[in-house]
N, C-alpha and C positions, 0 to 999 in steps of 0.2 A: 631446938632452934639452929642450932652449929650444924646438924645433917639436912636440914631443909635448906641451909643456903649453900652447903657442898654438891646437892642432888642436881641443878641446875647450870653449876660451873661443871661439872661433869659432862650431862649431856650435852650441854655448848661445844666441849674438847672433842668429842664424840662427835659432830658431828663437822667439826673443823677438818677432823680426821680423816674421814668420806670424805671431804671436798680433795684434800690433798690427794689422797687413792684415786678418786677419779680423774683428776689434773695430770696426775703421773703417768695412768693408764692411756689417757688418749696421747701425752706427749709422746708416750712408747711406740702406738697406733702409727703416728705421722713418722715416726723416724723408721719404723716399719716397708711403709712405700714412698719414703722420701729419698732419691738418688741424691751420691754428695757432689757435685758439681753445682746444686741447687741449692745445696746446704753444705758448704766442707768443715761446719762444727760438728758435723755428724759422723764425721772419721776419728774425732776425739771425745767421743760423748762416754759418757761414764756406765751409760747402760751396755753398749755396743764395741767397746774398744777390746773387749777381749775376745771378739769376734775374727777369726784368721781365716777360717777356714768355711766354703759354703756346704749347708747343711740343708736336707729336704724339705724340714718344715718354714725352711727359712722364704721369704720372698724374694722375689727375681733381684728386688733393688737392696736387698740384704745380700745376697750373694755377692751382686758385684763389691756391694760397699766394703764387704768381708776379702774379696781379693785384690782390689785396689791398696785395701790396709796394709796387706802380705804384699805386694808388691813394694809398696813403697818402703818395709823395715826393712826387706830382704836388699832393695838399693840402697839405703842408708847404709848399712853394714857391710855390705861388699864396696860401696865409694870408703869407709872410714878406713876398712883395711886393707883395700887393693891399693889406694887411691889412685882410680882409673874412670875418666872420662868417659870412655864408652858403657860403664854401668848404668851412670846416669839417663846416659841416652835410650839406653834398652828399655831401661827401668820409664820412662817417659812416652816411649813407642808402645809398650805394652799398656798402659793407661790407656793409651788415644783409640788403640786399637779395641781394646775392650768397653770403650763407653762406643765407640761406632758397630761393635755386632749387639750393645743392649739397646741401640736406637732401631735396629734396624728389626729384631726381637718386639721390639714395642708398638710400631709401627705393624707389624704382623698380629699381633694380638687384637691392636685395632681395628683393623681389615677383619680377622674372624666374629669380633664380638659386632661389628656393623650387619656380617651377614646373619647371626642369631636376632636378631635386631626384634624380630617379632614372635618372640620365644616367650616374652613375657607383657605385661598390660602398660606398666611402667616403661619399659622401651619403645612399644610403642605412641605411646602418648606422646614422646619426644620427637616423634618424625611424621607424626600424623598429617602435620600440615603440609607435610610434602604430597598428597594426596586426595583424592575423594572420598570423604569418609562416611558412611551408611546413614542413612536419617531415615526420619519416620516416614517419609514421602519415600524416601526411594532407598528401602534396605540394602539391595544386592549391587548399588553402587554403578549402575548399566549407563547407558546413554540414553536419555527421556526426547521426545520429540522437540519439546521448547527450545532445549538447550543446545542445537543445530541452531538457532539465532541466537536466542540470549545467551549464551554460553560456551563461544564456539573455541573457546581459548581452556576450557576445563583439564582437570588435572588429570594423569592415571587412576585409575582403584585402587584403593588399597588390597592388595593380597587376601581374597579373601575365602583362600585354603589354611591360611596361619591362626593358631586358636584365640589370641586376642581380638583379632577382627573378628569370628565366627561368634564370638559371645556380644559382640557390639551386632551384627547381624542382626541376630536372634532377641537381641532384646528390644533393637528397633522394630521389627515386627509385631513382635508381641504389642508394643505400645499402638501401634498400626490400626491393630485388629482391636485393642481396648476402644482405643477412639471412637469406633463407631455405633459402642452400646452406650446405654445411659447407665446401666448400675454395674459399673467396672470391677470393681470388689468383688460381686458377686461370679460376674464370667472370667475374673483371673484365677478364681480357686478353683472352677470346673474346668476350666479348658490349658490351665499350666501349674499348677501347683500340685507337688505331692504330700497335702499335708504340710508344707510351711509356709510361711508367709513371702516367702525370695522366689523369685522364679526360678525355677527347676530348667536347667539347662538339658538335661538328660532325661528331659521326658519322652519317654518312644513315639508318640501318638505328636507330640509337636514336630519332633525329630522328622518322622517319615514325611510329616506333609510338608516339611522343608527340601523334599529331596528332587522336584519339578522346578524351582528355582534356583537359578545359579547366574553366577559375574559373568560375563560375555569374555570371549576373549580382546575382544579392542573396546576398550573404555575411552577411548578421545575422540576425539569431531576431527581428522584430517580434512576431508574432501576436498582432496586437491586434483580436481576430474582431470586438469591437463597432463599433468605430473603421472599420473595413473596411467592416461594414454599413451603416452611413453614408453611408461615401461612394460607394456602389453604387446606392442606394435615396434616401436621405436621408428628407425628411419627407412620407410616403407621404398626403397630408390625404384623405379622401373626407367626403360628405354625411352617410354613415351616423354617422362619429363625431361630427356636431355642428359643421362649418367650412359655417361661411358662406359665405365665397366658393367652395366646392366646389359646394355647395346653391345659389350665384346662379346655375350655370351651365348648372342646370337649367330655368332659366324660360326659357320659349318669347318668343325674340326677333322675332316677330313677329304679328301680328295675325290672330284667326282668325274672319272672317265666318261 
């Protein structure tokens, strides 16, 4: 009896245990990519305070975290024993300065990770709506004749040399071409599956007949025919309508005996 009720307060501790590990591990996580100007408990946190110096495996906002720290004993200690006013200030300009090149570092990461943007399914999904995106009607995302009226405000295409879009392509098609059988099961295992049940992106025989259609390159409705005219022509001036300088260029440039 005495070990049947020990066995249960056990694995209760045991499992208290794992929650606090897990608690701990993500607190770690966030003090990890958390800059301390957003947190300045984080320059005295008990996991990280013996952190002086930046190390490789460390993250960007560890690094600084880890030199801001160094900065600030190394002024503490030189104002305790100089005691000179211009330490502090150093020691205070070197902060400002270094949270303004990890803004600008951050700020640059951003920029690179927007242009990766459709590197992967997940980032695209986040900006998809900034575009025209493939459907069963109209995979390759082109400009349809309707949509010259109804549509004449429609968005760019999505990029669709990027392999997120290429896989949304391809699957709209396929769904395309299912539509128009009555026992779809049956024509999705002969004409794209190799043996699974998922569609087979890397079927050769789908692959090549994909290779006659493509995005256009202007996907929007401008038609702006006056605008166009313009810039084709521009300002056509002759003598006949009254321009001076057209009409100088008729006077004989030189002299006739």
């Amino acid at each position: 009896m005495t070990y049947n009720t020990i066995e249960p307060n056990l694995s209760e501790n045991e499992g208290q245990l794992e929650d606090a590990k897990k608690t701990t591990n993500l607190d770690n996580k966030n003090e990890d990519n958390t800059i301390w100007y957003e947190n300045p408990k984080i320059l005295f946190s008990i996991n990280s305070i013996t952190e002086l110096y930046p190390q490789e495996i460390m993250t960007r906002e560890q690094k600084i975290n880890a030199i801001t720290r160094l900065i600030m004993i190394l002024t503490f200690i030189g104002f305790v024993f100089l005691n000179n006013n211009n330490i502090l200030i150093s020691g205070i300009i070197s902060v400002v300065i270094l949270i303004f090149l990890y803004n600008i570092m951050k700020k640059r990461s951003a920029a690179n990770s927007e242009k990766e943007t459709f590197t992967n399914s997940s980032a695209y999904d986040q900006v998809k709506h900034n575009f025209t995106n493939p459907t069963q009607v109209n995979p390759n995302m082109n400009v349809l004749l309707p949509e010259i009226q109804d549509n004449p405000n429609r968005l760019d295409a999505a990029p669709s040399y990027k392999k997120p879009v290429v896989d949304v392509i391809n699957e709209e098609t396929k769904k395309f071409i299912l539509s128009n059988f009555d026992n779809k099961a049956n024509i999705k295992e002969k004409l794209f599956n190799s043996g699974t049940d998922q569609f087979d992106s890397n079927n050769f025989d789908f692959e090549q007949s994909m290779r006659q259609f493509y995005t256009t390159a202007n996907t929007k409705i401008p038609n702006n025919q006056k605008e166009f005219a313009k810039f084709c022509y521009g300002n056509m001036a002759s003598c006949r309508d009254g321009d001076v300088e057209m009409c100088s260029r008729n006077i004989p440039r030189h002299v006739m005996l």
